[in-house]
C-alpha positions as CSV (number, residue, x, y, z in Angstrom):
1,X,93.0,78.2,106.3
2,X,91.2,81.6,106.3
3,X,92.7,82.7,109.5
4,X,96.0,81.5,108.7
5,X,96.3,83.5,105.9
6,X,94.8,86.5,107.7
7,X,97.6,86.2,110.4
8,X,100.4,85.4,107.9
9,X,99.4,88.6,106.1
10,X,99.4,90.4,109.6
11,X,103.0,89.5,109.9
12,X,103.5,89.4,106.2
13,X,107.3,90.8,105.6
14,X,105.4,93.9,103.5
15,X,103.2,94.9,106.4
16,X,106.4,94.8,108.9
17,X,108.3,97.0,106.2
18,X,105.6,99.2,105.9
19,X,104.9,99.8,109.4
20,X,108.3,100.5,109.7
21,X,108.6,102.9,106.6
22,X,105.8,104.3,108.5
23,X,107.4,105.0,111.7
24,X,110.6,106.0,109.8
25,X,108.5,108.4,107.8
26,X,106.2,110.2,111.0
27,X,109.6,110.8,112.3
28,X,111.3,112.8,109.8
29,X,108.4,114.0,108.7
30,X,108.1,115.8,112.5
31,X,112.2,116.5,112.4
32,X,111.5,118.0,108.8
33,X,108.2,119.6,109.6
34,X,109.7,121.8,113.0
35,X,112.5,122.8,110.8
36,X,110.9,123.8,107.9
37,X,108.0,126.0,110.0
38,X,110.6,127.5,111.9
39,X,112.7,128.5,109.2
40,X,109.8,129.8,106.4
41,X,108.5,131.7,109.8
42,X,111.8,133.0,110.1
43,X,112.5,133.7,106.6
44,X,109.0,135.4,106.0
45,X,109.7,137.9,109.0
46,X,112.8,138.7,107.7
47,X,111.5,139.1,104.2
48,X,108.6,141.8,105.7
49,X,111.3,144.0,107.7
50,X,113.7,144.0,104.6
51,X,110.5,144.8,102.6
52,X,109.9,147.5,104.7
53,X,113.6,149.1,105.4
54,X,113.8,149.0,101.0
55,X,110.4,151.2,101.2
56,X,111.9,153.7,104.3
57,X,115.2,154.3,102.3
58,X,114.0,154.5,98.9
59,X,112.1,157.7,100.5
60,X,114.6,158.4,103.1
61,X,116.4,161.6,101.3
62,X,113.2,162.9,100.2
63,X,112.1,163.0,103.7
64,X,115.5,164.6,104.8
65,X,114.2,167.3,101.8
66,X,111.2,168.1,103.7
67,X,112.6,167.6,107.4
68,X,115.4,170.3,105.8
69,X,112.5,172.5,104.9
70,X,109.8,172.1,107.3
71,X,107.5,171.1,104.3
72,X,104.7,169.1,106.3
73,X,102.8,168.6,103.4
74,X,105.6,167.0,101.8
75,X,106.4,165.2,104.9
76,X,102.6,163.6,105.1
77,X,102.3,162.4,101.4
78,X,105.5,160.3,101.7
79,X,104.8,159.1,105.3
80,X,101.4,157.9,104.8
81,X,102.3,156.4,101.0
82,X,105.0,154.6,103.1
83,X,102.2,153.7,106.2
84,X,100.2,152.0,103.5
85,X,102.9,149.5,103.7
86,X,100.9,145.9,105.2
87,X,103.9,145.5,107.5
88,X,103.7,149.0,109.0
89,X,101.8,149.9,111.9
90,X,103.2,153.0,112.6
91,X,106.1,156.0,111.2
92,X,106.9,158.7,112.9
93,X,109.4,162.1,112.1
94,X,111.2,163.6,114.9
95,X,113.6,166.6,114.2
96,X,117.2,166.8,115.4
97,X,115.6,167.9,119.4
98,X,113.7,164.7,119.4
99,X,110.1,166.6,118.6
100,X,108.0,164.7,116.6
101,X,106.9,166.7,113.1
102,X,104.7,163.8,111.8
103,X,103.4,160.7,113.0
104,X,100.8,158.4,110.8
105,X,99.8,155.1,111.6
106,X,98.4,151.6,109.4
107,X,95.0,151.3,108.7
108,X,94.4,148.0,109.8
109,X,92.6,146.9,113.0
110,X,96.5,145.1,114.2
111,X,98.2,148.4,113.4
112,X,95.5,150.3,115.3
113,X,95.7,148.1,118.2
114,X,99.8,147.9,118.2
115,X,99.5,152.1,118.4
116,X,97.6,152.0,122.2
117,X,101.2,151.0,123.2
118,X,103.9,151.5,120.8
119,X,107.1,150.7,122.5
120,X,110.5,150.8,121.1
121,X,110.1,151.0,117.2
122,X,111.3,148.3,115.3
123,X,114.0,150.3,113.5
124,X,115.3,154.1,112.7
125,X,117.2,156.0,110.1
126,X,119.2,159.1,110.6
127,X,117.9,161.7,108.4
128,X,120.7,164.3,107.1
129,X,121.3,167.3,105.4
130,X,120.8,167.8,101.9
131,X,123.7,170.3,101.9
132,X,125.8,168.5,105.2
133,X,126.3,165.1,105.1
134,X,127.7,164.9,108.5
135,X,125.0,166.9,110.0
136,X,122.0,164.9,111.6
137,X,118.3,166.8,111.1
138,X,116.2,164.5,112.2
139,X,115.2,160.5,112.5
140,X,112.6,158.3,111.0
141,X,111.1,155.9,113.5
142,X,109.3,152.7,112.0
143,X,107.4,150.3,113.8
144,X,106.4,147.1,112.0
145,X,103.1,145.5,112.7
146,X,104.3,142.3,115.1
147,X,100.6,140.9,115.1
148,X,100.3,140.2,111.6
149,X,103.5,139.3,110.6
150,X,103.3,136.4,113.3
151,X,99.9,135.7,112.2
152,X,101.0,136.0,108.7
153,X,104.1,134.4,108.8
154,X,102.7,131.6,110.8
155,X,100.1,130.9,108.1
156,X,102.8,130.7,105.3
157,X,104.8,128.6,107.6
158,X,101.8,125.9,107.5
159,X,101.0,125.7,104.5
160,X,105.0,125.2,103.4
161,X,104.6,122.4,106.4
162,X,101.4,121.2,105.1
163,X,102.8,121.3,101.2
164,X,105.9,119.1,102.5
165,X,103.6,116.8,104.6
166,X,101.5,115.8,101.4
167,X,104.4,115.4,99.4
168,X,106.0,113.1,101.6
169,X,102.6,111.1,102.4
170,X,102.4,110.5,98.2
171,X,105.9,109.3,98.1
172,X,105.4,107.1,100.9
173,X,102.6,105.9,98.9
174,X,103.6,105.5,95.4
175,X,106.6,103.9,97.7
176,X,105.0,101.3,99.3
177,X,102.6,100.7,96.2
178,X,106.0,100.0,94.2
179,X,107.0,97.9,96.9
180,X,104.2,95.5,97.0
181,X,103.5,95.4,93.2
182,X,107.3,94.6,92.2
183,X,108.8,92.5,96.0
184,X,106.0,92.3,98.2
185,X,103.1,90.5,95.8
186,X,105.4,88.2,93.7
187,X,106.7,86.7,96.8
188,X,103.0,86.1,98.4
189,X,102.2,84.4,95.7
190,X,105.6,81.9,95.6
191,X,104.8,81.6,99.1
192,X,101.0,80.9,98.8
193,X,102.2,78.2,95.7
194,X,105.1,76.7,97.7
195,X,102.7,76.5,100.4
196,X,99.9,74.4,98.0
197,X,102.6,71.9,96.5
198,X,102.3,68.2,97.6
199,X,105.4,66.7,98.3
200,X,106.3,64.3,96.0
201,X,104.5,65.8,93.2
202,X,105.1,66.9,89.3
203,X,104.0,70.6,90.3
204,X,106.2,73.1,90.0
205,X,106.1,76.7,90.3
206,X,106.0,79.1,87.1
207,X,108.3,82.1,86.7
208,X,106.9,85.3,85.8
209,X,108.9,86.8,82.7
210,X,109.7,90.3,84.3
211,X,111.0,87.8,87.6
212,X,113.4,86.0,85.1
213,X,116.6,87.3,86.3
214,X,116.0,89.1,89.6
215,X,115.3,87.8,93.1
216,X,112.1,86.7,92.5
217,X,113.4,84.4,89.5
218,X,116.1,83.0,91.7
219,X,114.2,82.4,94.6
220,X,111.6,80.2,92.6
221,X,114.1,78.8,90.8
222,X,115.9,77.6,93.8
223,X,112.7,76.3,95.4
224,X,111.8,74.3,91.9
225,X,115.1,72.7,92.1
226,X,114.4,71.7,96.1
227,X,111.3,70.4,94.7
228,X,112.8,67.9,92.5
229,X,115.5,66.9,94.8
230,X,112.7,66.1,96.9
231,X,110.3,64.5,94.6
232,X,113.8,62.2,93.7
233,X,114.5,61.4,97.0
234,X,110.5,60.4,97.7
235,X,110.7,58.1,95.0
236,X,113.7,56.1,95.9
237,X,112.0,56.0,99.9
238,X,109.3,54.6,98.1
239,X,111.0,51.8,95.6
240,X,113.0,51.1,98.8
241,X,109.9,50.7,100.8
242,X,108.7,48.5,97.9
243,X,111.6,46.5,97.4
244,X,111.7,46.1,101.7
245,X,108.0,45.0,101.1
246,X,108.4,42.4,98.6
247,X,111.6,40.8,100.5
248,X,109.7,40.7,103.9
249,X,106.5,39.3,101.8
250,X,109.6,36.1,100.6
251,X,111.2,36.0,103.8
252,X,107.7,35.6,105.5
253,X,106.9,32.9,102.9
254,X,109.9,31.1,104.3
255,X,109.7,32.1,107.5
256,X,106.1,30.4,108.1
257,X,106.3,27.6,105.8
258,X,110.2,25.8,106.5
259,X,110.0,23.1,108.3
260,X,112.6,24.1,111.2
261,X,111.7,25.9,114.0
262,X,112.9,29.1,114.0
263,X,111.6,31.4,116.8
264,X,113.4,34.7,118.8
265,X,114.0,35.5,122.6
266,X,114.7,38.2,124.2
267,X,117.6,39.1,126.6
268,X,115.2,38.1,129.3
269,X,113.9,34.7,127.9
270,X,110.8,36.0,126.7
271,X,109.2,34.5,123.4
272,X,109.0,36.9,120.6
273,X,108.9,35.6,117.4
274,X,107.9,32.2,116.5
275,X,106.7,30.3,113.1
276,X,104.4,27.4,112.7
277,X,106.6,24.7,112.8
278,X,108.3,25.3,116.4
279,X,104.9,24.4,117.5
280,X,104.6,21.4,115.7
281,X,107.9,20.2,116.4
282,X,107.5,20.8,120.1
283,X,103.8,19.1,120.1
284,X,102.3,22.0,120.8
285,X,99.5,24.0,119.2
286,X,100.2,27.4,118.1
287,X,97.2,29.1,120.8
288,X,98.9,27.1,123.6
289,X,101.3,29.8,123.9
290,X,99.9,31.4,126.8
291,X,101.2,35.0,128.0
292,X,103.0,33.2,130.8
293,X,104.3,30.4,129.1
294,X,105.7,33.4,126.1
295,X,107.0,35.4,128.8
296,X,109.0,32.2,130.7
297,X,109.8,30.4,127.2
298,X,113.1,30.2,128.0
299,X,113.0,28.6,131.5
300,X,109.8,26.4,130.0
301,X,111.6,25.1,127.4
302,X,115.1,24.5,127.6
303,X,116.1,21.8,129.5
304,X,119.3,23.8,130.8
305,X,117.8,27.7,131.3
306,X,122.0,28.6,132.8
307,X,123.3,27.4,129.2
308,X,120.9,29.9,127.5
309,X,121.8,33.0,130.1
310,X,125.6,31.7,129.5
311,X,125.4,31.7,125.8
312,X,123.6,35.6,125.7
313,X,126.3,37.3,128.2
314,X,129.1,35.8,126.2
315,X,127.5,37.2,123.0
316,X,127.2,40.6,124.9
317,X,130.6,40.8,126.2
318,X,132.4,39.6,123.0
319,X,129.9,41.5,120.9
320,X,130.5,39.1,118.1
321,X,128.0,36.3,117.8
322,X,128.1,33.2,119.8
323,X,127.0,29.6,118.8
324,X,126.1,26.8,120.5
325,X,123.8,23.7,120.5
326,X,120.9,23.6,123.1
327,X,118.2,21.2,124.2
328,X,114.7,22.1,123.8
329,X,112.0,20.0,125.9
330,X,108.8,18.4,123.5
331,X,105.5,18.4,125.5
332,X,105.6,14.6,125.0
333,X,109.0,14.4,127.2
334,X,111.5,14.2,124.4
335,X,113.9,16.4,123.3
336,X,114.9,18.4,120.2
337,X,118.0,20.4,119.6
338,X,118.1,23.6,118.9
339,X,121.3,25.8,117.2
């Protein structure tokens, strides 16, 4: 009984839906997880540059100021102020002939290693005159520190990931706890119940009053109602069966105390079915019917076997019964008739 119930509960329909929640759930979780890295990664890199391009032009016609006057001491406050940026690495001033009249570079150890080779800088602005708008003085290179806004941006990424993640794995759980206490449970126990009932018997299964009017309720409502078609039905096999019994105990009655003969063949000739009184009648004792003599009755004792096979494959070809008047042979040489 113990490992039945460990296998039913194996392939119970609450752990099928739950393993397939589960497998539902791993994979949007992995659809929704790629997504949402890609996109806070994204989104945070974006976020540092625009940080950085609000700081450049919030400075930018200061800068064109000092460019305009050749005030390096002017110049260096605002570039390193905007160097102390965390997404810079490196700013640079270059006049209108492309020579460079400041350059200062981040603090950290990423910024210092992004300045061995520099490359192309992540963006520029056109400085112009204060007095000329259409005249172009100088430019303002930036470059932002790649290294640790990948590293960065991959770390806020995660943690958004690993935020969704643990959201989703409560869900599923308070999901699949609701699930078991309110579908899962109540129909266990009906089924463990159902499972208990003798049939036949006065037991019937009790309804929970929360399971009243939903599928629960029905359900066990439905099998209560089997239940007493059931027991019904028992009981009129078994007054049937008692009612069978008492006319076979009176027909028995009659069949072994009458004083005719009464006996049955079979299609062959073979004796099946005899009472006392055949015996007596033919002067025979009852244990004198040997297996041979049972199995050849009819060419034993009728005096004409033909009439007998005659009388049987009219019966079966007019399917109707046949009568007739046949003459049995006594062991003392007389005869008896039988109808």
């Amino acid at each position: 009984m113990a490992s039945r119930l460990i296998f039913g509960h194996r392939r119970s329909l609450h752990a099928r839906f739950r393993n397939a929640m589960l497998g539902i759930a791993v994979v949007l979780a992995a659809i929704v997880a790629t997504g949402a890295y890609v996109s806070a990664k994204s989104h945070y890199l974006e976020t540092s540059e625009a940080s950085a391009r609000a700081i450049v032009s919030a400075v930018q016609q200061t800068l064109s100021v000092g460019v305009y006057a050749r005030d390096e001491v002017l110049l260096k406050e605002l570039i390193e102020g905007v160097a102390r940026h965390p997404s810079v690495a490196r700013i640079s001033v270059r006049d209108a002939s492309n020579s460079a009249l400041i350059t200062s570079t981040g603090s950290s150890l990423m910024a210092q290693d992004s300045i061995a080779s520099p490359g192309p800088a992540s963006f520029e602005s056109m400085l112009v005159s204060p007095f000329n708008p259409d005249e172009t003085i100088g430019r303002l290179q930036v470059w932002l520190d790649s290294t640790r806004l990948a590293a960065e941006a991959r770390q806020q990424a995660s943690i958004l990931v690993g935020a969704l993640i643990v959201l989703m794995a409560g869900m599923l759980m308070v999901f699949n706890i609701l699930a078991s206490r309110f579908l899962s449970r109540p129909m266990h126990r009906l089924a463990e119940t159902l499972e208990r009932i003798q049939p036949g018997s006065f037991e019937r299964l009790a309804i929970a009053p929360q399971h009243v009017h939903d599928e629960v309720g029905i359900v066990t409502a439905a099998a209560n109602r089997l239940l007493a078609l059931q027991q019904k039905a028992l009981e009129c096999e078994w007054a049937m069966r008692e009612e069978i019994s008492t006319l076979e105990a009176r027909y028995r009655g009659i069949f072994d105390t009458t004083s005719a003969g009464i006996f049955i063949l079979s299609t062959t000739g073979a004796l099946l079915h005899a009472n006392p009184a055949l015996s007596r009648l033919l002067k025979k004792p009852a244990n004198e019917f040997s297996t041979h003599q049972v199995a050849n009755f009819a060419k034993t004792a009728f005096a004409v076997p033909e009439q007998l096979s005659q009388l049987v494959e009219r019966a079966q070809a007019s399917t109707v019964p046949e009568v007739a008047d046949l003459e049995l042979l006594r062991s003392d040489g007389g005869i008896l008739w039988v109808h």
